[in-house]
N, C-alpha and C positions, 0 to 999 in steps of 0.2 A: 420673111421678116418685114418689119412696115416700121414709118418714120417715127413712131408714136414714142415718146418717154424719152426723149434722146438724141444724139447723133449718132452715125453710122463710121466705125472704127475698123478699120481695113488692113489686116493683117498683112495675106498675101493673094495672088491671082495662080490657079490651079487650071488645069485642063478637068474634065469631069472625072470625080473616081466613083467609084461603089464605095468601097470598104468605108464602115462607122469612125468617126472621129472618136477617143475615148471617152466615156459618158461619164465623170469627173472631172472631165479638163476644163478650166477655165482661164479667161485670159485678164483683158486690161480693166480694172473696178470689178474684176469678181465677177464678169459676166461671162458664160458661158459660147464660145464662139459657135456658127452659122454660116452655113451657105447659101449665098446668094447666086442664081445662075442666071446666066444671060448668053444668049447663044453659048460658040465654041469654048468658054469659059466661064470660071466658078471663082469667087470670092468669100474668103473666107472671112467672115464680118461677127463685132458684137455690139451692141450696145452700150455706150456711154454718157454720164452727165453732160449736161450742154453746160454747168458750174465749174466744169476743169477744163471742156474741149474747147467750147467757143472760142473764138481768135483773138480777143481780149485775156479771159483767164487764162487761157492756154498759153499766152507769152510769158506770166508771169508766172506759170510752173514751170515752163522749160527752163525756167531760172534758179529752178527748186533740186538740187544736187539726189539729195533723198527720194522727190517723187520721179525726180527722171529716172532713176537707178531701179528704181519698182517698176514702173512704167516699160523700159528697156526688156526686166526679166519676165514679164507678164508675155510682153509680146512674144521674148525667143521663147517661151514652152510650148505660145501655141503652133510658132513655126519649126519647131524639133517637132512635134505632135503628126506634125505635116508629114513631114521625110520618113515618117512610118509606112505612111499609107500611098504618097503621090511623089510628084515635085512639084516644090513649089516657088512661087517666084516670090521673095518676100519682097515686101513696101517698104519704105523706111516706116520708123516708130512714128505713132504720132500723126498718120495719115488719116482724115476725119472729111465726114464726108456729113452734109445735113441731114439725107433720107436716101433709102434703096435707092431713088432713081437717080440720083448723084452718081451713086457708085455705079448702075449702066450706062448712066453716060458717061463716065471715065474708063470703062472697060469696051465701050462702043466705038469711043475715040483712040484707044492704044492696041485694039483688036491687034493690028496686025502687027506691031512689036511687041506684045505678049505673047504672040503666038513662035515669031521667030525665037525671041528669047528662049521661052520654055521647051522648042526643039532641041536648043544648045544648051540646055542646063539638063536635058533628058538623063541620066543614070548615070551621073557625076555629082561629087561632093567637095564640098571649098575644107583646105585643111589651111591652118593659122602658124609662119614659124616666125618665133624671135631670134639673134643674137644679142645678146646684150656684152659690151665692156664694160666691165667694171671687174675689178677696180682699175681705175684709169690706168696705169702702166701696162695693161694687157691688150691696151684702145689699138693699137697696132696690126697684132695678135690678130684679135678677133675680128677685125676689121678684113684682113685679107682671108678668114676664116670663113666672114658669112658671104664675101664676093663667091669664092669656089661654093660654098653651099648651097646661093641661088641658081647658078649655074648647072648644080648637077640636078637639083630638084626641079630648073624650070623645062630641063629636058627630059622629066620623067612626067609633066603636066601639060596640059591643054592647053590653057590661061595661066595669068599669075600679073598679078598688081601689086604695086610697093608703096609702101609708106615710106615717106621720109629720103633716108635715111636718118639717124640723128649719132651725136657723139655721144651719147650713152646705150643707144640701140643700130648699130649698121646695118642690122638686113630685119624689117617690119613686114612680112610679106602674105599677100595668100596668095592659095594654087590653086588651081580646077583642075580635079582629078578623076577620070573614073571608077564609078566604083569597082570593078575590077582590079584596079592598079593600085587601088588604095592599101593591101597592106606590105607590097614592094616601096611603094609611097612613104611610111611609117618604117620599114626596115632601114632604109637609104639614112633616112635621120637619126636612127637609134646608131648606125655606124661612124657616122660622125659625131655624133654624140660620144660616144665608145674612143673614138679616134685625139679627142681633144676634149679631157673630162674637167682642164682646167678651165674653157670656155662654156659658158650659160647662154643653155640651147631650150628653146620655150616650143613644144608640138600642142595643138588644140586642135578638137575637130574629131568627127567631122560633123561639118554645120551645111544647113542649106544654103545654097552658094551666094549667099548676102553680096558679097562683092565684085559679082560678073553679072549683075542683073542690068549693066549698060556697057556696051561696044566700051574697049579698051581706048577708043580715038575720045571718048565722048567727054569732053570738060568736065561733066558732074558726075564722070563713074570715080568715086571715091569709095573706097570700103567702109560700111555702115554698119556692118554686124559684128559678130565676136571679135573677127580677127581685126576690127577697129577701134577695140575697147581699151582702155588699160593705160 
């Protein structure tokens, strides 16, 4: 791909696969995504106007409720598209680069934490749970409901990042799960779920591990994907 018509939109950073991407998939503006490779890694990239990406316009769509929410679902298709064929390390939304050689030197310079990364995100999948109180007199309830249910989830996963908590939602949480584990993963919730049908229990996933794509120490691992949406 060349700089030509555009900037360069950067889904996610891939180790090399074989297998075809599916040849209808299209990502952010209706552009179909591409690989770009550069040594031990592959970037999965499309083209975008320089009319909404540039760092001008681009500020004042990220202010745009509607284009961001398009924008957001463009990118997860093409990173579910992903978790078909590889793993992938997704970017956050919105990651724009001038031209190819942008994008190798940003994959030149994080070589080797893309590489660690993508060994620990190897054949595992991030799954998304809520508890939600409400209606408020359950705030109690569910509150010591979703403590015991991080607890027994965070000892059937890898990883696991929290949002919040907040007084309408106690446990905001993702997991890194292997895929292997993943539908003892899904049973364990279905039982608690089972267990207390008057509390609202939210399972998502599974998603490419959007939320472990930085060391749990690291100030800016925030969850960015699914399990941060809502």
């Amino acid at each position: 791909m060349t700089g030509r018509g555009g900037l360069r939109y950067v889904y996610a950073v891939c180790r090399p696969f074989e297998a075809a991407l599916q040849t209808q998939l299209t990502g952010v503006a209706g552009a179909p995504p591409g690989l770009l490779r550069h040594r031990g890694l592959v970037a999965v990239v499309s083209t975008v106007p320089e009319g909404d990406f540039a760092p001008e316009p681009l500020r004042d769509r990220l202010a745009d409720p509607e284009w961001l929410a398009a924008t957001a679902r463009a990118h997860q298709g093409v990173v579910d598209a992903l978790t078909t064929v590889t793993t992938p390390l997704p970017l956050r939304p919105a990651t724009v680069f001038p031209d190819d050689s942008g994008v190798r030197c940003m994959m030149e310079a994080r070589e080797a934490g893309f590489l660690r990364t993508l060994d620990r995100l190897e054949g595992r999948a991030e799954w998304g749970v809520r508890v939600y109180a409400d209606p408020p007199e359950r705030r109690p309830a569910a509150e010591e409901f979703a403590r015991a249910l991080h607890e027994r989830l965070s000892g059937r996963a890898e990883d696991s990042r929290l949002s919040g908590p907040s007084a309408r939602r106690p446990l905001d949480a993702a997991y890194l799960v292997p895929r292997t584990d993943c539908e003892e993963f899904v049973e364990l919730v279905d039982r608690a779920k089972a267990a207390a049908p008057e509390i609202r229990v939210e399972l998502t996933g599974p998603w490419a591990a959007y939320s472990f794509t930085e060391p749990a120490d690291d100030p800016a691992a925030e969850p960015t994907g699914p399990a941060a949406r809502g």
